[in-house]
MARRO-454468 format. One record per atom (N, C-alpha, C): x, y, z. Coordinates in pm, whole numbers, plus 50000, padded with zeros to 5 digits. Layout:
# MARRO-454468
XYZ ...
***
This chain:
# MARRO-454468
921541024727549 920131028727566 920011040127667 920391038627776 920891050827857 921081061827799 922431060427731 922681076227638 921511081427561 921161070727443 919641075927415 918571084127483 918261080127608 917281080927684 917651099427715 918931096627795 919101108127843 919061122427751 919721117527647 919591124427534 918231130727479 917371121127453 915991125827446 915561134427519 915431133227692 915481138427784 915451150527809 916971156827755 917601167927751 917361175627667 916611171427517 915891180527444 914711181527393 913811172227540 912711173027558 912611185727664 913571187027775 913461195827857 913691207627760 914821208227742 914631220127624 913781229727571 912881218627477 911791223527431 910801229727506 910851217527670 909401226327777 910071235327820 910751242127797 911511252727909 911731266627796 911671259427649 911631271427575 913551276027509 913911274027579 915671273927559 915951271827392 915511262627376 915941259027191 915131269627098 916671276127024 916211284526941 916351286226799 915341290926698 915191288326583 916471293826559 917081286626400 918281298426367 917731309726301 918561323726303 917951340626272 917381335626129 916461345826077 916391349526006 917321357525868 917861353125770 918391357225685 917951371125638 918251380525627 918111394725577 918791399925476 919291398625340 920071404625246 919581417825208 920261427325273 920721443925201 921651441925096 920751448024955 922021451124815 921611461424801 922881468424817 922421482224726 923661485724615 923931497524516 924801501124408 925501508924468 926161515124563 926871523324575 927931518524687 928961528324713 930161528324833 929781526824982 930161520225058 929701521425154 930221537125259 930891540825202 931111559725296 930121565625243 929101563125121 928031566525128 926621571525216 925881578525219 924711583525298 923921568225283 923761565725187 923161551325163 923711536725230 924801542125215 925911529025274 925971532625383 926081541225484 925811539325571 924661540725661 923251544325579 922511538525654 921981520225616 922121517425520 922361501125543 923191495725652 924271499125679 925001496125790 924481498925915 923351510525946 923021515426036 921751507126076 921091503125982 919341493725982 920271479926024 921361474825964 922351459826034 922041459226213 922691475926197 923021474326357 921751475126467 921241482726396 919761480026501 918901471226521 918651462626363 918081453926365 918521444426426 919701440026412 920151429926521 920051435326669 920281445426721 920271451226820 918711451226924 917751449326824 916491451126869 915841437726795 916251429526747 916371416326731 917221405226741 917681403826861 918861398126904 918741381726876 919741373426754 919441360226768 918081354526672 917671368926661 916411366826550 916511369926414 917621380426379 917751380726223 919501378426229 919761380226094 921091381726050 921281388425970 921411405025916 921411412725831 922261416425773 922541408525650 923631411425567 923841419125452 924841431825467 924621441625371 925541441425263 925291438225140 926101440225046 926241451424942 927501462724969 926961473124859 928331470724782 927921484624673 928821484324574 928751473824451 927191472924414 927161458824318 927331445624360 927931446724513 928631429524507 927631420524505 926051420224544 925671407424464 924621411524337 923871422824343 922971425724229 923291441724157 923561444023999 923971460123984 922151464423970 922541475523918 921291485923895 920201475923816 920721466223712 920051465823633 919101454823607 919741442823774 919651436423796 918801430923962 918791445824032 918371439124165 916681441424207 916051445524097 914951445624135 914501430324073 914781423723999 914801410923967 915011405424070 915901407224133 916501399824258 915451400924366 915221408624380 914021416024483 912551401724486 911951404924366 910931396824303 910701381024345 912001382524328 912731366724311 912781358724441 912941367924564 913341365524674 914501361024681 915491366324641 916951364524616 918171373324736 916911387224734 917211394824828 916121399624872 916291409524991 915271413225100 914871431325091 916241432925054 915991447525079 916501459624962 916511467024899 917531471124780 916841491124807 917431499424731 917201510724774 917321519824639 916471514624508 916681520024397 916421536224372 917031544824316 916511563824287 915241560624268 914631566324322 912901568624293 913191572924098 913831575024028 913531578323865 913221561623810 913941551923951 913931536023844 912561529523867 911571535723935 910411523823958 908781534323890 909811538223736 908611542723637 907451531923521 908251517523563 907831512723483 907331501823574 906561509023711 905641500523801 905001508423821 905161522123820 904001532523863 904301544723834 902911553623754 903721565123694 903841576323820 902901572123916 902941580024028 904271585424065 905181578924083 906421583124125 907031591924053 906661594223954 907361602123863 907401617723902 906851621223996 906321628323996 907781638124116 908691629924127 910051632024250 911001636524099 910331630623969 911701638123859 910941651723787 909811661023846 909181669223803 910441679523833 910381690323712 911761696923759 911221708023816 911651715023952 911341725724008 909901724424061 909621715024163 908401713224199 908441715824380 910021708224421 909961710024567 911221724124570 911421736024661 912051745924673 913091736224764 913681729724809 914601724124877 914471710424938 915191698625016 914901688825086 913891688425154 913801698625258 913021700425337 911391699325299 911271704225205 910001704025145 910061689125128 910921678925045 910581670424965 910521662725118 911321664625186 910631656325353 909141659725372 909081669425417 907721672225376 906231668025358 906661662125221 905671654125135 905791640525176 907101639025193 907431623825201 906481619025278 906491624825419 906181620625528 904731624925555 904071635125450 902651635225491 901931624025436 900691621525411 899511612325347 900011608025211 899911619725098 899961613724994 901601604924949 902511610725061 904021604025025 903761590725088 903131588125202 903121570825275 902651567725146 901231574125144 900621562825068 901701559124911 902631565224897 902731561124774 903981550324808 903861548424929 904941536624963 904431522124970 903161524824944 902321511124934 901621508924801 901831515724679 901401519424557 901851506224461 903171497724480 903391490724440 902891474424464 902401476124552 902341463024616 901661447824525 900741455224456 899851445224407 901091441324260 902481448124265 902941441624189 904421431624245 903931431224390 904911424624472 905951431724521 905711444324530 907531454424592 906551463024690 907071460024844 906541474024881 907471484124944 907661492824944 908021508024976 908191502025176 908981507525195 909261509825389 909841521525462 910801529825343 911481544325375 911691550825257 911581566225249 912651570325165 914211579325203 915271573425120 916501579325211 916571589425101 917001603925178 917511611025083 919051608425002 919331616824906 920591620024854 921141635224870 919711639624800 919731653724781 919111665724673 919461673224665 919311684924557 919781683824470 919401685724336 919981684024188 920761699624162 922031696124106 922631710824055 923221703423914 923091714723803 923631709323634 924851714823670 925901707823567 927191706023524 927351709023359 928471715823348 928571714223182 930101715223185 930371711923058 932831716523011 932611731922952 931351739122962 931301746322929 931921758023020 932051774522986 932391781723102 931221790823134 930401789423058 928921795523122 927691788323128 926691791223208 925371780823289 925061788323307 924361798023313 923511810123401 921831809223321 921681806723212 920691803223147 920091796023041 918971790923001 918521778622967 918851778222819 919121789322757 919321788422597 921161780922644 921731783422727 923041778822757 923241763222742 922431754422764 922511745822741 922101737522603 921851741622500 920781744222368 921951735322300 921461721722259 922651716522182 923361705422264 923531702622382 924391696122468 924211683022475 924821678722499 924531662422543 924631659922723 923621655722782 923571655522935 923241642822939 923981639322999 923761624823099 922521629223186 921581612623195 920601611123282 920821596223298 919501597223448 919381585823443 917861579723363 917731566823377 916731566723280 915161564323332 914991577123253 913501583923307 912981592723239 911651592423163 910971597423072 910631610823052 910531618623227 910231628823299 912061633423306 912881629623257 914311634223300 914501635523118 914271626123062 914331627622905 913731641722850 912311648122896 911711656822863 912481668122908 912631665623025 913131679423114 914511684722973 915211674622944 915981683522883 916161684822753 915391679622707 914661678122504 913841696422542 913431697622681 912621710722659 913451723722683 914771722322711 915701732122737 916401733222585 916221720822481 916791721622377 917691716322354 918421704022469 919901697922488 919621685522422 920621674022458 920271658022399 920841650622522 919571650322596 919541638322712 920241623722634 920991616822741 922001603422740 921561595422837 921001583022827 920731576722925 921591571022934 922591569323075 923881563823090 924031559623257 924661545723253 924551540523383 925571553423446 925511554323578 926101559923701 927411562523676 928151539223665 929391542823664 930031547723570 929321551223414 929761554023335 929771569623307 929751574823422 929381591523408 930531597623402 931461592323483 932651601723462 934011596723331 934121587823309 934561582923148 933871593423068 932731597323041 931841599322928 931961615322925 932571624723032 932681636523086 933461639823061 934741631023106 936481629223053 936751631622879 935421622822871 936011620822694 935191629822627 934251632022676 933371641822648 932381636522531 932041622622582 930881616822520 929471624122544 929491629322702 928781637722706 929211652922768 928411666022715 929121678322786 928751682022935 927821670322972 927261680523103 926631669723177 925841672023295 925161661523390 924551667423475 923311661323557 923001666423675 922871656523825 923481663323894 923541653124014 923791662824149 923701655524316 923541664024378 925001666924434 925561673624543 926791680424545 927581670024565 926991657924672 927591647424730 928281637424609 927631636524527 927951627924391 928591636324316 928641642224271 929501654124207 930951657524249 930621657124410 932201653024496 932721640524487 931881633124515 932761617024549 933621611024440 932141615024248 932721608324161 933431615624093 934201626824149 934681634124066 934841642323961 933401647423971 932541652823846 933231665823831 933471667223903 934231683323936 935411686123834 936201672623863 937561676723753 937181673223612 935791669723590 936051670223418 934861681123409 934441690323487 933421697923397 934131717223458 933401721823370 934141739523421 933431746623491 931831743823526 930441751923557 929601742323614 929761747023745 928311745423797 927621751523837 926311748923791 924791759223822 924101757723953 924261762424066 923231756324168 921871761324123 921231752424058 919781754623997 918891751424144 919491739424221 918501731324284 916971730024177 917201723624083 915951720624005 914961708724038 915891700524084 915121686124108 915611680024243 915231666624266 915831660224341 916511642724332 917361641624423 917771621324355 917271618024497 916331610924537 916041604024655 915991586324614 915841578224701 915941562424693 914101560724763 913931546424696 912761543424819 913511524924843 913581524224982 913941513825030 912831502024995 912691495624944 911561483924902 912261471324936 910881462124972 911261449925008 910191442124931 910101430724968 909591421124873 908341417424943 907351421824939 905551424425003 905311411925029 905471397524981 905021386624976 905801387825118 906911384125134 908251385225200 907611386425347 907551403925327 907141411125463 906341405525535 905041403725454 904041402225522 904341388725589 905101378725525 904851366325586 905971363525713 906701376725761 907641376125865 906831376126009 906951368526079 906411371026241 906721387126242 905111384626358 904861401326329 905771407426410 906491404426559 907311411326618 908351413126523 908831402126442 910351407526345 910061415526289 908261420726164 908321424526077 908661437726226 908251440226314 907891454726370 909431458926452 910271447326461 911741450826481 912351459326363 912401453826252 912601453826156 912091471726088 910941472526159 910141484526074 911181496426166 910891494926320 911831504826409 913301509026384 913651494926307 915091497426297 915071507926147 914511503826074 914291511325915 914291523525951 913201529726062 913051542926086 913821549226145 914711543526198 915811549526282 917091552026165 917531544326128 918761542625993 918051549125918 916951556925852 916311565825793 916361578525792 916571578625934 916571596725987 918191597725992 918971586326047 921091585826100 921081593625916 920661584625809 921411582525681 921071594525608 919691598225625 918911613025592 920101626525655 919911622525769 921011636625856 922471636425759 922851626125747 924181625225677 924131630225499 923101623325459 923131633925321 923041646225344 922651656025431 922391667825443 923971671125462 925111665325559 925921671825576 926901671125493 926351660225423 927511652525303 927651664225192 926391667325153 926011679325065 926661693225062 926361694525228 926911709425209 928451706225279 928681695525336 930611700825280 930951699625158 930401691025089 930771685424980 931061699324907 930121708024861 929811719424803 930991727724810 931151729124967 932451736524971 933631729324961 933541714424944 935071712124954 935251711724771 934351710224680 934211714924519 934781732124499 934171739024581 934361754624600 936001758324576 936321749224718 937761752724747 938571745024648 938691733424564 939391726224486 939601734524366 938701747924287 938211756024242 938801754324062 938311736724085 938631733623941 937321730423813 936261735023923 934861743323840 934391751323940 934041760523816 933261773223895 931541771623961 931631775624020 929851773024090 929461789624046 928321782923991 927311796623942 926251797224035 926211808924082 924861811124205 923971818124083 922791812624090 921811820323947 920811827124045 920741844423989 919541852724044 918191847123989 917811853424126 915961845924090 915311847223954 916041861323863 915331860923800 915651848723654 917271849023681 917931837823583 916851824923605 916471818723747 916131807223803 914311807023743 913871819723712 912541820723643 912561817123509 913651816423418 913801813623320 913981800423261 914701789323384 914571779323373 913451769023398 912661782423494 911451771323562 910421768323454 910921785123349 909721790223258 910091776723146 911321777023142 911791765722978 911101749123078 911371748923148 910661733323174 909511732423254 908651739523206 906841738123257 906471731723192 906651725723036 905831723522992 906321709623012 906971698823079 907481687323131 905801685823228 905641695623336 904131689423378 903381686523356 902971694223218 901991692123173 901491678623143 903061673823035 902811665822940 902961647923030 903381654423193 903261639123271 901891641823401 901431647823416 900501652923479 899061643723446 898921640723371 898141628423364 898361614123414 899491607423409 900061595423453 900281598723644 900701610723679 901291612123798 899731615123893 898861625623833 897591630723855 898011644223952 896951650223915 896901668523928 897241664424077 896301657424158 896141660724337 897101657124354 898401646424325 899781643024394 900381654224374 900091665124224 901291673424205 901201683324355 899741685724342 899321696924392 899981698124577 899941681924625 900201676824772 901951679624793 902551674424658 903951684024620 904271698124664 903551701424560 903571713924519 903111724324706 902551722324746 901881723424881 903071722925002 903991710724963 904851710125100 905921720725062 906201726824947 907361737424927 906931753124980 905321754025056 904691762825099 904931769025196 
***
């Protein structure tokens, strides 16, 4: 009875003194890619802060490279509360809002900088909260980068050049048009299947930014690349809105600091990823990089205008225009 007593005692004091502590909070990061990634390592980077500035209060566990949900599968997961956090291309969340579509308009932002830009003025927050009423909300967007085309071809310099081709995309309605209007035959084809399909030449060509083009080796199966900078591949980090909201508000606001910080580390790193990348493609010099004159680059803008038009209703004139505005 003694032992009892004392026992009680001891985690009665406990409790008045505050000492006994909940166990952390569970946090699952999935994302699809490598972790030497810009992406992979800012997941690794939101781990470290968040614990860092939530000490004992979360546990943030990052899983990339598919290991618990692929592309096709983790916004399910998301929904589900299966996971917490996932970081899909802004081309995959067309079939929650056409608004977004508006990041696969081709030739709308003149560089990153612009598409920061937008991100970060009015109409880009707000479109980080656009989803919500269908349970996903928006918290960052990480860059990747600038879009440049690929072909096995030995010339790219202009848009009848591609007339006939088969190009890998990803799948997106506004990425389908873009190149039905150059005259080619868009492929909707997962990621990992891009460089098999290049090799074998299921498809002749692709577009992606320098960093991806380096890593997956796009380089040794194609002969030409165009630096068009036509488009862009960015992510929006989403979490599960039910989720968020119901986290104590100091975690949700640990949690938000740490996002913004691993936002800007993972952002800086696509930028540098990009332009070595570029040159370390340059120097391997097993495709050629085509620098296209402005006036070549008028020709392409001219073959895919009519892509705005025909999504410019779903996306709406004032988002293009708030776009269109930050490349100013």
């Amino acid at each position: 009875m003694k032992f009892i007593a004392a026992a009680a005692g001891a985690l009665l004091a406990l409790a008045v003194s505050g000492t006994a502590t909940a166990a952390p909070i569970i946090v699952k990061f999935s994302h699809v890619v490598a972790e030497a990634t810009p992406k992979g390592q800012g997941a690794l980077k939101f781990k470290e802060l968040a614990e860092k500035y939530l000490p004992g209060k979360v546990d943030v566990q990052v899983f990339p490279s598919s290991q618990l949900f692929g592309d096709g599968k983790e916004m399910e997961a998301l929904l589900l509360g299966d996971v917490h956090f996932i970081a899909p291309s802004l081309s995959k969340f067309d079939r929650y809002t056409k608004k977004l579509q508006v990041f696969d308009l081709p030739f709308l932002f003149d560089d990153i900088e612009a598409v920061d830009r937008f991100q970060s003025g009015p109409q880009g927050k707000a479109l980080l909260d656009i989803m919500k009423s269908k349970g996903i909300q928006g918290v960052a967007y990480w860059h990747n980068g600038m879009k440049q085309l690929s072909t096995d071809k030995p010339k790219l310099t202009r848009p009848e050049d591609t007339k006939g081709l088969k190009f890998r995309i990803q799948s997106s309605d506004v990425l389908e048009a873009q190149f039905r209007a150059l005259g080619a035959n868009p492929q909707k084809m997962a990621f990992s299947e891009v460089y098999q399909a290049l090799q074998t030449g299921v498809v002749d060509g692709q577009e992606n930014t320098w960093s991806n083009i380096y890593s997956q080796k796009f380089f040794e199966v194609q002969k030409t690349i165009a630096e068009t900078n036509h488009g862009v591949i960015d992510y929006m980090v989403v979490t599960n809105a039910k989720w968020w909201d119901g986290l104590p508000a100091d975690v949700r606001a640990g949690l938000a600091e740490a996002m913004k910080e691993a936002t800007a580390y993972g952002n800086g790193l696509a930028s540098d990823f990009n332009k070595r990348d570029r040159k370390l493609i340059e120097e391997a010099g097993k495709a050629k990089i085509q620098v296209l004159t402005p006036a070549d680059l008028e020709l392409w803008k001219k073959a895919m205008a009519p892509v705005w038009k025909k999504f410019e209703p779903g996306i709406g004139a004032d988002l293009i225009a708030a776009a269109q505005k930050a490349s100013k």
